[in-house]
FIKOLZA-937526 format. One record per residue (C-alpha): residue in three letters; y, x, z. Coordinates in steps of 0.1 Angstrom, whole numbers, plus 5000, padded with zeros to 4 digits. Layout:
N
SITE   torlo     py     px     pz
SITE     ala      Y      X      Z
...
This chain:
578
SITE   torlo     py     px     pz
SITE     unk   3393   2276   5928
SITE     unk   3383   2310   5919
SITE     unk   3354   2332   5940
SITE     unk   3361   2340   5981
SITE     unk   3375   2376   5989
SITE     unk   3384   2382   6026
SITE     unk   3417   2384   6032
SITE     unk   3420   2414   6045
SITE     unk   3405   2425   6008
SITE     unk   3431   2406   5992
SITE     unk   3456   2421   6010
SITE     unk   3445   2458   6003
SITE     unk   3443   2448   5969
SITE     unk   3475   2433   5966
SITE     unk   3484   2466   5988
SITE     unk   3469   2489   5959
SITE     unk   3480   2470   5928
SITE     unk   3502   2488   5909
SITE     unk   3514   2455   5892
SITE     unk   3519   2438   5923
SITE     unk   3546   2451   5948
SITE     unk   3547   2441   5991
SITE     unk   3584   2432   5996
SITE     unk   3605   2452   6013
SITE     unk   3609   2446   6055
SITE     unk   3648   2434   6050
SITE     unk   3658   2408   6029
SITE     unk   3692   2419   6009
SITE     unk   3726   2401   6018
SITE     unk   3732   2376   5999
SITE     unk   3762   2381   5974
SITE     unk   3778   2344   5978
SITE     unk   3799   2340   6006
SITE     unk   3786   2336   6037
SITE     unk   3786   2303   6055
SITE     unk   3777   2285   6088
SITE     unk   3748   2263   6078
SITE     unk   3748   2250   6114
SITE     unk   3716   2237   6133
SITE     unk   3691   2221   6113
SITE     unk   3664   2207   6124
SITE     unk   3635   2189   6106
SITE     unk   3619   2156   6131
SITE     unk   3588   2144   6118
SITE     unk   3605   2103   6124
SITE     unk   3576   2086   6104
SITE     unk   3561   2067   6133
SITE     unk   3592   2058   6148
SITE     unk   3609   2043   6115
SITE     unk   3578   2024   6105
SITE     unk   3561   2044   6084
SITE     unk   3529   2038   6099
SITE     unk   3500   2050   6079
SITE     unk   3467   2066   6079
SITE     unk   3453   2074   6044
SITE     unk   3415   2076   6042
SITE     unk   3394   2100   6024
SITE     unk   3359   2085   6022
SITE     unk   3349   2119   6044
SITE     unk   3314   2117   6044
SITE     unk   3280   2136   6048
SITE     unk   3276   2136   6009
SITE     unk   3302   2156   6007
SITE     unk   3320   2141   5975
SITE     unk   3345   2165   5952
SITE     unk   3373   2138   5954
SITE     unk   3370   2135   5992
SITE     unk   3387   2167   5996
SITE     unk   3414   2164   5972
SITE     unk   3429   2132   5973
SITE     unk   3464   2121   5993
SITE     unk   3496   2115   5971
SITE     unk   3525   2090   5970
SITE     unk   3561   2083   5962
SITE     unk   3598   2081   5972
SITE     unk   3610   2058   5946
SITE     unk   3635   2027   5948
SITE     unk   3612   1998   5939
SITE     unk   3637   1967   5948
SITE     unk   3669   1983   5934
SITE     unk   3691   1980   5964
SITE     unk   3698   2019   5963
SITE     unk   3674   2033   5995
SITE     unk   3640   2048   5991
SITE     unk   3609   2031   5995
SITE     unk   3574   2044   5997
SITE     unk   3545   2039   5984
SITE     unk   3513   2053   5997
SITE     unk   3481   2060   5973
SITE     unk   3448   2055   5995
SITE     unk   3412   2066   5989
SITE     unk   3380   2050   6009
SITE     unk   3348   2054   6009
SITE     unk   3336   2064   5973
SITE     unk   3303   2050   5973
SITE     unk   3316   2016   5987
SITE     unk   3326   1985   5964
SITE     unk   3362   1982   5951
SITE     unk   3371   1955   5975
SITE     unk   3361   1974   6004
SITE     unk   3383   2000   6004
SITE     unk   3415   2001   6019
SITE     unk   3449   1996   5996
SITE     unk   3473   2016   5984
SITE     unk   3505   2006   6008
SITE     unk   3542   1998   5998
SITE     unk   3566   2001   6020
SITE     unk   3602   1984   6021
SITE     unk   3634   2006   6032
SITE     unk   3660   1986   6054
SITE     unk   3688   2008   6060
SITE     unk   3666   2039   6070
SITE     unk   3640   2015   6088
SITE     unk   3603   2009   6072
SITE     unk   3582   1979   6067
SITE     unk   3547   1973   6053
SITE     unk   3550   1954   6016
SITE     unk   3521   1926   6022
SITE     unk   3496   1934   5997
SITE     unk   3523   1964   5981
SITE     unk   3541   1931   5963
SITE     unk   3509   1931   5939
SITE     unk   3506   1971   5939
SITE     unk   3476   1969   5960
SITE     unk   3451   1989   5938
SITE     unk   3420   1995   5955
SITE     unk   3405   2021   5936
SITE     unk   3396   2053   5949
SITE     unk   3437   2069   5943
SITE     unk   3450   2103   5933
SITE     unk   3485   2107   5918
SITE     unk   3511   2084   5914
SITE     unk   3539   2082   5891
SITE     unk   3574   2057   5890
SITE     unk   3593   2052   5856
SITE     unk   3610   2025   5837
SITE     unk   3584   2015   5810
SITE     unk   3600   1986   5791
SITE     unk   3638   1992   5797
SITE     unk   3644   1965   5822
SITE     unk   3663   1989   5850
SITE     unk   3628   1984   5877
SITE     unk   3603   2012   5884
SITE     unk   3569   2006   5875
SITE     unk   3539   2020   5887
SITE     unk   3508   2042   5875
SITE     unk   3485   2054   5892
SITE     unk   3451   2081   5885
SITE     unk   3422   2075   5904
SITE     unk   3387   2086   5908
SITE     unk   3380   2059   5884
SITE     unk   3399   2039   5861
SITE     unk   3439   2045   5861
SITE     unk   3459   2014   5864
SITE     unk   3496   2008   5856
SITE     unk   3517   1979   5873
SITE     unk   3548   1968   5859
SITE     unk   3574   1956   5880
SITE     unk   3593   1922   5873
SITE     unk   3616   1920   5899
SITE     unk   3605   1938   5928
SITE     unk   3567   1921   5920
SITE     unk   3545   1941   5908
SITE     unk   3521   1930   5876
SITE     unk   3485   1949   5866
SITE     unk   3490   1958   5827
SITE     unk   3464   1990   5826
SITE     unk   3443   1965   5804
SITE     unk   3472   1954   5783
SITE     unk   3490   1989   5783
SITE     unk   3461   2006   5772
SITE     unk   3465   2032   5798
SITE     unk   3433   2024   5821
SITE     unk   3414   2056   5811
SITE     unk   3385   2059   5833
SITE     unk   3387   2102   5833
SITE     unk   3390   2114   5871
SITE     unk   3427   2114   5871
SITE     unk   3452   2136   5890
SITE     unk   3491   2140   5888
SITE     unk   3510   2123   5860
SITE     unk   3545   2120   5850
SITE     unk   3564   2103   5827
SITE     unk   3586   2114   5803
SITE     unk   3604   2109   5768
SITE     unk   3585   2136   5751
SITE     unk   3593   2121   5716
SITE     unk   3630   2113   5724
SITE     unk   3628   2080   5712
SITE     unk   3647   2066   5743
SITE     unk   3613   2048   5761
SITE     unk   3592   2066   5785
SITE     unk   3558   2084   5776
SITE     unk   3532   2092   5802
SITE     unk   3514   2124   5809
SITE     unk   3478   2124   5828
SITE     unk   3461   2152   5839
SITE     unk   3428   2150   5844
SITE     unk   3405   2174   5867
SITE     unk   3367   2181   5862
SITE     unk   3339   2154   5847
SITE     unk   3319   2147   5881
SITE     unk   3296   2119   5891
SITE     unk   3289   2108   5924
SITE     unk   3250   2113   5912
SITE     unk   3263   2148   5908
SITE     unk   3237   2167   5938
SITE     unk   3263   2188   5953
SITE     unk   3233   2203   5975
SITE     unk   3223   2220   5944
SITE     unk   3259   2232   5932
SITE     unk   3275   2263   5943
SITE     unk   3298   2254   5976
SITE     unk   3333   2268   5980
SITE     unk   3332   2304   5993
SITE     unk   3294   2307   5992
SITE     unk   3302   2348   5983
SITE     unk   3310   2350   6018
SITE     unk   3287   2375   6040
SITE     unk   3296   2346   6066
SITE     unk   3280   2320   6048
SITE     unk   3243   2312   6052
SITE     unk   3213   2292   6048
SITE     unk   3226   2276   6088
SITE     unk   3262   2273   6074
SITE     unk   3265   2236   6071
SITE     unk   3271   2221   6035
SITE     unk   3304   2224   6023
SITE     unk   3321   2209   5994
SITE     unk   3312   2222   5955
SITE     unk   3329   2247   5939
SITE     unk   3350   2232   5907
SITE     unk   3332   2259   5884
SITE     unk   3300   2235   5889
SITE     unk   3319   2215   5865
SITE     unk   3334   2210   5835
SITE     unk   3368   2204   5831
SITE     unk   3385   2172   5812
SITE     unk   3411   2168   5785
SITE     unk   3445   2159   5796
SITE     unk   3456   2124   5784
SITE     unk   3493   2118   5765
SITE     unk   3505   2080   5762
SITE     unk   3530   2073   5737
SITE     unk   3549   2042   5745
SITE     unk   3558   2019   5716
SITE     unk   3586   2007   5733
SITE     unk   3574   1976   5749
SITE     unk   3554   1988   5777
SITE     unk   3521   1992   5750
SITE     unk   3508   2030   5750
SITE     unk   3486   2049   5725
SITE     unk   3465   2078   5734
SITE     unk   3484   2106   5708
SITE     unk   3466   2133   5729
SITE     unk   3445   2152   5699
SITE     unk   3478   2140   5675
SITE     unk   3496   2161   5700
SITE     unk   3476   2191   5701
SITE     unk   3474   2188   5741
SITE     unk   3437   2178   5743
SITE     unk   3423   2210   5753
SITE     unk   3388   2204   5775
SITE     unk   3390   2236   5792
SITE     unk   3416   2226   5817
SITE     unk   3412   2213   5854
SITE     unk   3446   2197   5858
SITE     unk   3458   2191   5893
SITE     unk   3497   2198   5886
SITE     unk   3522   2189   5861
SITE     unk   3556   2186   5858
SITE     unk   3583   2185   5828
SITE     unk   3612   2202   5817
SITE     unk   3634   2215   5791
SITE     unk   3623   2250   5800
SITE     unk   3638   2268   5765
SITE     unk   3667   2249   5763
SITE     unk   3665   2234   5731
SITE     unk   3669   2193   5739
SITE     unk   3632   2186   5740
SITE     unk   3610   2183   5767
SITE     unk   3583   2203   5777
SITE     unk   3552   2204   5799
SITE     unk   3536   2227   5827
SITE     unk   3501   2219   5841
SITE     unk   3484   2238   5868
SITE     unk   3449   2243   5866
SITE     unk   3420   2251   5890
SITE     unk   3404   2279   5886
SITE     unk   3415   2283   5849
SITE     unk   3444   2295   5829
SITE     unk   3470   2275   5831
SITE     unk   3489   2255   5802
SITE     unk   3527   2259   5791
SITE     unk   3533   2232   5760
SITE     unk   3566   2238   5740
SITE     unk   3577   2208   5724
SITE     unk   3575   2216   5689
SITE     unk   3601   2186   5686
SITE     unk   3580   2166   5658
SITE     unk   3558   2147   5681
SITE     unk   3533   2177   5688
SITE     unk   3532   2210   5715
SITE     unk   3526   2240   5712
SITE     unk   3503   2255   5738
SITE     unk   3519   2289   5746
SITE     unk   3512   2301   5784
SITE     unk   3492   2329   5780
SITE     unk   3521   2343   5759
SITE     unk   3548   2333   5780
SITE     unk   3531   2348   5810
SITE     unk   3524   2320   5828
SITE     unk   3488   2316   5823
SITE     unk   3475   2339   5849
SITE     unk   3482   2355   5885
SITE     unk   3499   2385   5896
SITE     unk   3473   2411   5882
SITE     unk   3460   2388   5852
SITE     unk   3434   2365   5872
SITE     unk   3426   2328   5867
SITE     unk   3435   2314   5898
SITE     unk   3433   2278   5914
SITE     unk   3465   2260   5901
SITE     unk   3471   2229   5925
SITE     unk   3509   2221   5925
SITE     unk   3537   2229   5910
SITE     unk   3578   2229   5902
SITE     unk   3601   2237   5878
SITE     unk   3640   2248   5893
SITE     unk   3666   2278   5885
SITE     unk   3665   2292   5920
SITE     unk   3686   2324   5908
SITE     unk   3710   2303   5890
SITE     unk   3710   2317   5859
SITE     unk   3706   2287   5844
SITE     unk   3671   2289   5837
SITE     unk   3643   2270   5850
SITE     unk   3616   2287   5867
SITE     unk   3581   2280   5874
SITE     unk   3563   2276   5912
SITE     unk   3527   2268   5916
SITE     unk   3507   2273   5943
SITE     unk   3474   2281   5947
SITE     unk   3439   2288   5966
SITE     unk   3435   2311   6001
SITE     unk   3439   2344   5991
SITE     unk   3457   2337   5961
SITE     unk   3494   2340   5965
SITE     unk   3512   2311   5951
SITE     unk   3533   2328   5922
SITE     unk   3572   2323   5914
SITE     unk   3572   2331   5877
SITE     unk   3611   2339   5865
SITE     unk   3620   2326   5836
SITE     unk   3634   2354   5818
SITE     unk   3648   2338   5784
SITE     unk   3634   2334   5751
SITE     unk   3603   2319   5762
SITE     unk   3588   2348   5783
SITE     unk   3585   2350   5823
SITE     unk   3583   2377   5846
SITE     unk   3561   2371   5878
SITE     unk   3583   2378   5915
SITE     unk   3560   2366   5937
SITE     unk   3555   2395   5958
SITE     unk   3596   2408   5952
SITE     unk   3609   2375   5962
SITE     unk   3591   2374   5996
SITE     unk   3569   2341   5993
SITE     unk   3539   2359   5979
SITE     unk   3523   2381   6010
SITE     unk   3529   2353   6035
SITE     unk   3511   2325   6010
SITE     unk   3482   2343   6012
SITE     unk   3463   2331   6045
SITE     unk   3473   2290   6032
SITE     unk   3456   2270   6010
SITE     unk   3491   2255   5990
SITE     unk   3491   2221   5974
SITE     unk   3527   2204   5971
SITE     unk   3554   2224   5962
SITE     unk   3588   2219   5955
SITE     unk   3625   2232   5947
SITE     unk   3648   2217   5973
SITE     unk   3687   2225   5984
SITE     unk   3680   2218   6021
SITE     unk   3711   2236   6038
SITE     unk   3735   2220   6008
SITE     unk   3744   2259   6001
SITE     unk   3741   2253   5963
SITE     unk   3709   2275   5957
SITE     unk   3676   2257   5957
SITE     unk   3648   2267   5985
SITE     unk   3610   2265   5982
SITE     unk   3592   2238   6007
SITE     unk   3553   2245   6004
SITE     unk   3524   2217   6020
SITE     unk   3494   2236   6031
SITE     unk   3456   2225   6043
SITE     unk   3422   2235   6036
SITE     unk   3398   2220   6010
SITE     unk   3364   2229   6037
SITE     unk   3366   2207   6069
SITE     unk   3345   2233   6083
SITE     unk   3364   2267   6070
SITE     unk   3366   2279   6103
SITE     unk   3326   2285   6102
SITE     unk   3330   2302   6071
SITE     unk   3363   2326   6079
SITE     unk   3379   2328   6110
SITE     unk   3411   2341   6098
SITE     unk   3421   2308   6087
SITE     unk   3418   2269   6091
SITE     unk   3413   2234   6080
SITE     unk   3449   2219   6092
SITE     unk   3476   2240   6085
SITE     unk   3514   2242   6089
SITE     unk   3537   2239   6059
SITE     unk   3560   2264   6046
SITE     unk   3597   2263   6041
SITE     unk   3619   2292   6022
SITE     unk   3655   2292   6024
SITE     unk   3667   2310   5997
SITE     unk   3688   2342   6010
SITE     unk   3704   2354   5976
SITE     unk   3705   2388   5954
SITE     unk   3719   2419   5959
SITE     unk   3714   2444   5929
SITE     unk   3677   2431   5925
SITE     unk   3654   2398   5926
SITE     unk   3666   2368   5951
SITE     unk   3644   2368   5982
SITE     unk   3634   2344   6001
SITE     unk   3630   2336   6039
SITE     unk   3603   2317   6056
SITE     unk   3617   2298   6082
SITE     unk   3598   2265   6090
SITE     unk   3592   2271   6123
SITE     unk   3625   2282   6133
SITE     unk   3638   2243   6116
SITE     unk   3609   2223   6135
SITE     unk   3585   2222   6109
SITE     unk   3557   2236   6132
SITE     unk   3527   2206   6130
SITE     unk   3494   2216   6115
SITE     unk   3483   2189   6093
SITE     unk   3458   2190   6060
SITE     unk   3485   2184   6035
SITE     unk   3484   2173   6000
SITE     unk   3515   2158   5986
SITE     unk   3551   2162   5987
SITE     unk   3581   2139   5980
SITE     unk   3617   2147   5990
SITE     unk   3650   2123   5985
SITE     unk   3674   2109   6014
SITE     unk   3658   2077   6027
SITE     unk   3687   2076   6052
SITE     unk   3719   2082   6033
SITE     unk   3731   2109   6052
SITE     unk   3734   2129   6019
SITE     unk   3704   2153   6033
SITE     unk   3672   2160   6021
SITE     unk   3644   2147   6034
SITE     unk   3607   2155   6029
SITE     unk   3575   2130   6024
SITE     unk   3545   2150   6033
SITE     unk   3513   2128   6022
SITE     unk   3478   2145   6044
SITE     unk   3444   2137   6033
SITE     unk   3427   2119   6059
SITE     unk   3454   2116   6085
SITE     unk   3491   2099   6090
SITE     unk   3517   2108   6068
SITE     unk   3548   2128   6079
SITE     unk   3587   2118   6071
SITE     unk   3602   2152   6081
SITE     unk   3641   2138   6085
SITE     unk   3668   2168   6080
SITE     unk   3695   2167   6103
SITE     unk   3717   2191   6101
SITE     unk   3752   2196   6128
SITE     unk   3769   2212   6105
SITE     unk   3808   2197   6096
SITE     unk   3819   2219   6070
SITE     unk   3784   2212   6046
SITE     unk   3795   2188   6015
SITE     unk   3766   2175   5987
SITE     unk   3770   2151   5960
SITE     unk   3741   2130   5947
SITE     unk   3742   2116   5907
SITE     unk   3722   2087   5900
SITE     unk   3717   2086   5861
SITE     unk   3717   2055   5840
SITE     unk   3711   2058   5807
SITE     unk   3709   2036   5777
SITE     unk   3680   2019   5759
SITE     unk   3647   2017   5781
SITE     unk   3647   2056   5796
SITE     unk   3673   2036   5823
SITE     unk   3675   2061   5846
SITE     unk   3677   2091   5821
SITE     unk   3649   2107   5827
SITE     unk   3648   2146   5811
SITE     unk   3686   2146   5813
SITE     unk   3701   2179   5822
SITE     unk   3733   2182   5847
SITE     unk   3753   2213   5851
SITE     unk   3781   2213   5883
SITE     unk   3806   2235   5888
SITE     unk   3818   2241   5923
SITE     unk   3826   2271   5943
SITE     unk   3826   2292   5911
SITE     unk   3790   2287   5908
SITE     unk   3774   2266   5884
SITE     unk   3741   2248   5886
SITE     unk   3718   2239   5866
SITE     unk   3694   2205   5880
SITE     unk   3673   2182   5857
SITE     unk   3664   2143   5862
SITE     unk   3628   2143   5870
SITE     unk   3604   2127   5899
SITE     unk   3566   2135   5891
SITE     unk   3562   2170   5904
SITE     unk   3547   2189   5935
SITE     unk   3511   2175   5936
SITE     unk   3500   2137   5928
SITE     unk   3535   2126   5940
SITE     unk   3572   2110   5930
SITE     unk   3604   2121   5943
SITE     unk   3637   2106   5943
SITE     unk   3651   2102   5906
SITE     unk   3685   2110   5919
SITE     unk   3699   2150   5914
SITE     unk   3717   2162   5945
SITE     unk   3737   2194   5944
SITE     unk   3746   2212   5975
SITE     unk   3783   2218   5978
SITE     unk   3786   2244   6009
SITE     unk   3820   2240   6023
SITE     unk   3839   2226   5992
SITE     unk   3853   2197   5991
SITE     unk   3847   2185   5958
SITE     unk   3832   2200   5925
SITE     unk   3852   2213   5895
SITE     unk   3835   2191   5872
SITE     unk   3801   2182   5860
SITE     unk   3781   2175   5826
SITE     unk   3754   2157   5816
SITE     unk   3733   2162   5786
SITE     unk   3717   2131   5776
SITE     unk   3687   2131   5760
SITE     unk   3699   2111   5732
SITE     unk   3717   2140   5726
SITE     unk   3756   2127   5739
SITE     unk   3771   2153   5764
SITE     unk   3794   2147   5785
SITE     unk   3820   2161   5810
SITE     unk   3829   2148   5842
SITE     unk   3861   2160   5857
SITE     unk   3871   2165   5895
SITE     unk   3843   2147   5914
SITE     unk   3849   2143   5957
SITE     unk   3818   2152   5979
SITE     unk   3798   2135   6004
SITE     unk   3788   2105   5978
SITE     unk   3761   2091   5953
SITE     unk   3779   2091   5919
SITE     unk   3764   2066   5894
SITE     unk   3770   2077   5860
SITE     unk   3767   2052   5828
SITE     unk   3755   2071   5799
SITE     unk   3786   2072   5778
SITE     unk   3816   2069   5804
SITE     unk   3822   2103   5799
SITE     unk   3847   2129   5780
SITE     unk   3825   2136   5751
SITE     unk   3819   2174   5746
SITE     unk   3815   2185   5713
């Protein structure tokens, strides 16, 4: 997380930039059609459903890097009866044993009700947790587990909703200080690979006394400012580890074979997708207080590490900035995907367009989410259709790194309320966006981490999982009045042992509109989301027709398909398209 400005410098520099542009004071109308959305309101129901869950840091007077940056989990469907579940990755005290920290927590949907897995069905890791990510390793339809700790990473497969410890066997139990990971078919051999990024090399011997704290260039901060956390530039950053599955559930570190082991990164974010359109998966990782790394599958088993290039490297005026979460979506529909990350206080979190042949133009500021990002400290992030008008909107989790920020800088603080952007369309220019969590409910203050979103309650809305460091977890439930909204929701299933066709892309029709979605769940920051696509449908009754573009390379065409319904799709049922 790069040095402390005030923010009322940032914003005169932003101000004076003469690459970096305020928005304007009225959005533009949108050029779509115009439709009641209705009241929607977002109800925080964890509590009430069962969700009942504090995660624990390990806060202590040491004041231990990980402490601060831990609190992730999932939205996945462990038991195959078609609801969400969630799991919960936990932390503890760091310089505790193993079996005296708290578990990570699984918890069982029952028709929109929650209750505690006893020990997580054998998914009770211990270790000090990060990131967590779901996927079919061996092909047999059930979600399996990894997850990257502060410590060594573990991997649990799942044989029948139980849950068995393989990191040993898999190979995958690297002891780096893991973050997010994500699992994909990088090598399209129809099994899924895993990603891990890893954040800095730090000990717990490590005298953060003697390290430079965050926002130590602050005229506030003293020699009577109490000890705050370390800076990440005390440290050196860690190599990113790729897993190549041999098809049985057995990995091999391919990393350096790969050309992704590159030790100047700080990973906290990544997330994949098919970003140039040519088949093959590709890779986004944001890093803190470093460039950040774009890898182009070069579509023999190796990337191509090409951010910097592509314009996606830096911030708004060419700065290293502190990378935490991030997305991929087309939020113009153009039917490109483009690239959200968010960042540190006084950094706006940056929407870079992705403007064809492999370049990207940064809109932060024209789009409207960049001057209002700038007084948050931004860790989950994702591209949702809340309102089900067909474009995708930008949900943002917010809260401090420094539990004692507020004697540091006034203008902000430790808990913090999250950020939603309905997306308010083009007219003759970029498509701006509209912050309106507050208006929708979304008004807690909280010190968020990770985000998850998928309809635990079948009402074809979507819902968003907020994990907090150190505090309860929120289940923000989206009901919206509306009668005249229509969705559809595809669950993929494809054949060999990606099962649930991870990497595939979907195009819909509907309304004269096309978009563009891709099958993925590891995204936002150290979390899983829902493997099922949903498309907002706005007032129509059905959609024209939909493809999907298989990673094994069939496409397919789907002809008039009725809203309001999860559509499960067998890889080859299909009209093949040429």
């Amino acid at each position: 997380m790069t040095a402390y400005l005030f923010l009322t410098s940032c914003l005169f520099m932003i101000a004076c930039s003469g690459t970096s542009q305020a928005p304007p004071e009225t959005a533009p109308s949108n050029q779509r059609e115009e439709r009641p959305h209705g009241p929607i309101t977002f109800i925080d129901v964890a509590s009430d459903i069962g969700l009942r869950w504090h995660h624990d840091n390990g806060a202590s007077a040491h004041k231990y890097f990980p402490e601060t940056m831990s609190g992730g989990g999932a939205f996945f469907d462990f038991d195959n009866d078609g609801d969400l579940d969630v799991y919960a990755v936990n932390g503890g005290a760091l310089d505790s044993s193993m079996t005296a920290r708290p578990p990570n927590a699984l918890f069982r949907n029952d028709r929109g009700r929650f209750s505690l897995v006893d020990k997580a069905a054998g998914a009770d890791d211990r270790s000090y947790g990060m990131g967590v990510a779901a996927g079919d390793i061996d092909g047999d339809g059930d979600l399996d587990l990894y997850i990257a700790n502060f410590g060594a990473n573990a991997l649990f497969r799942n044989d029948d909703s139980q849950f068995i410890d393989i990191s040993q066997a898999s190979a995958t139990d690297d002891t780096l200080w893991g973050s997010s990971c994500a699992f994909a078919d990088y090598d399209r051999d129809g099994d899924l690979d895993l990603y891990v990024a890893n954040y800095v090399s730090y000990a717990l011997t490590d005298a953060n006394r003697d390290n430079t704290p965050y926002m130590s260039d602050m005229d506030s901060y003293d020699s009577n400012t109490e000890k705050g956390y370390p800076h990440p530039a005390n440290f050196p950053g860690s190599p990113d580890r790729l897993f190549r599955n041999d098809g049985t559930g057995v990995f091999e570190d391919v990393s350096e074979q790969a050309n992704i082991y590159d030790e100047g990164g700080k990973g906290l974010g990544v997330v994949f997708a098919d970003y140039d359109q040519d088949g093959w998966p590709d890779v986004y990782i944001a890093n803190d207080a470093v460039r950040n790394f774009l890898y182009r599958n070069a579509q023999n088993g190796t990337f191509v590490e090409g951010a910097s290039l592509a314009g996606v490297a830096y911030g708004q005026d060419g700065q290293m900035e502190a990378g935490m979460g991030v997305d991929w979506g087309d939020y113009d529909g153009d039917s490109l995907l483009d690239i959200t990350v968010t960042n540190f206080q006084a950094e706006p979190n940056q929407l870079y367009h992705n403007e064809g042949n492999q370049f990207f133009s940064i809109e932060t500021f024209t789009s409207g989410t960049g001057m209002i990002t700038l007084p948050y400290l931004g860790f989950g992030t994702q591209f949702i259709d809340f309102d089900h008008d067909g474009d995708l909107d930008l949900f943002t989790a917010n809260g401090h790194v420094l539990d004692n920020v507020e004697q540091i800088d006034r203008s902000t603080q430790y808990p913090q309320r999250n950020l939603l952007f309905r997306n308010e369309g083009s007219s003759n220019g970029p498509v701006r966006f509209k912050e309106i969590g507050l208006q929708l409910g979304l008004t807690s203050e909280q010190v968020s981490r990770g985000t998850a979103s998928g309809d635990y309650d079948g009402d074809g809305d979507v819902d968003i999982l907020v994990f907090n460091t150190g505090e309860t977890l929120n289940l923000f439930r989206n009901d919206n009045e509306a009668t005249d909204i229509n969705w559809l929701w595809v669950d993929l299933r494809s054949n060999g042992g990606n099962s649930h066709g991870v990497g595939a892309r979907l195009i819909l029709a509907a309304n004269g509109i096309e978009q563009v979605r891709e099958v993925r769940g590891s995204r936002s920051y150290l979390s899983q989301s829902d493997y099922r696509v949903h498309f907002g449908l706005a007032g129509s009754q059905r959609a024209d027709w939909l493809e999907v573009h298989w990673l094994s390379g069939l496409k397919e065409r789907y002809g008039k398909l009725e809203s309001n319904q999860v559509l499960r799709i067998e890889e080859g049922s299909g009209q093949p398209i040429p």
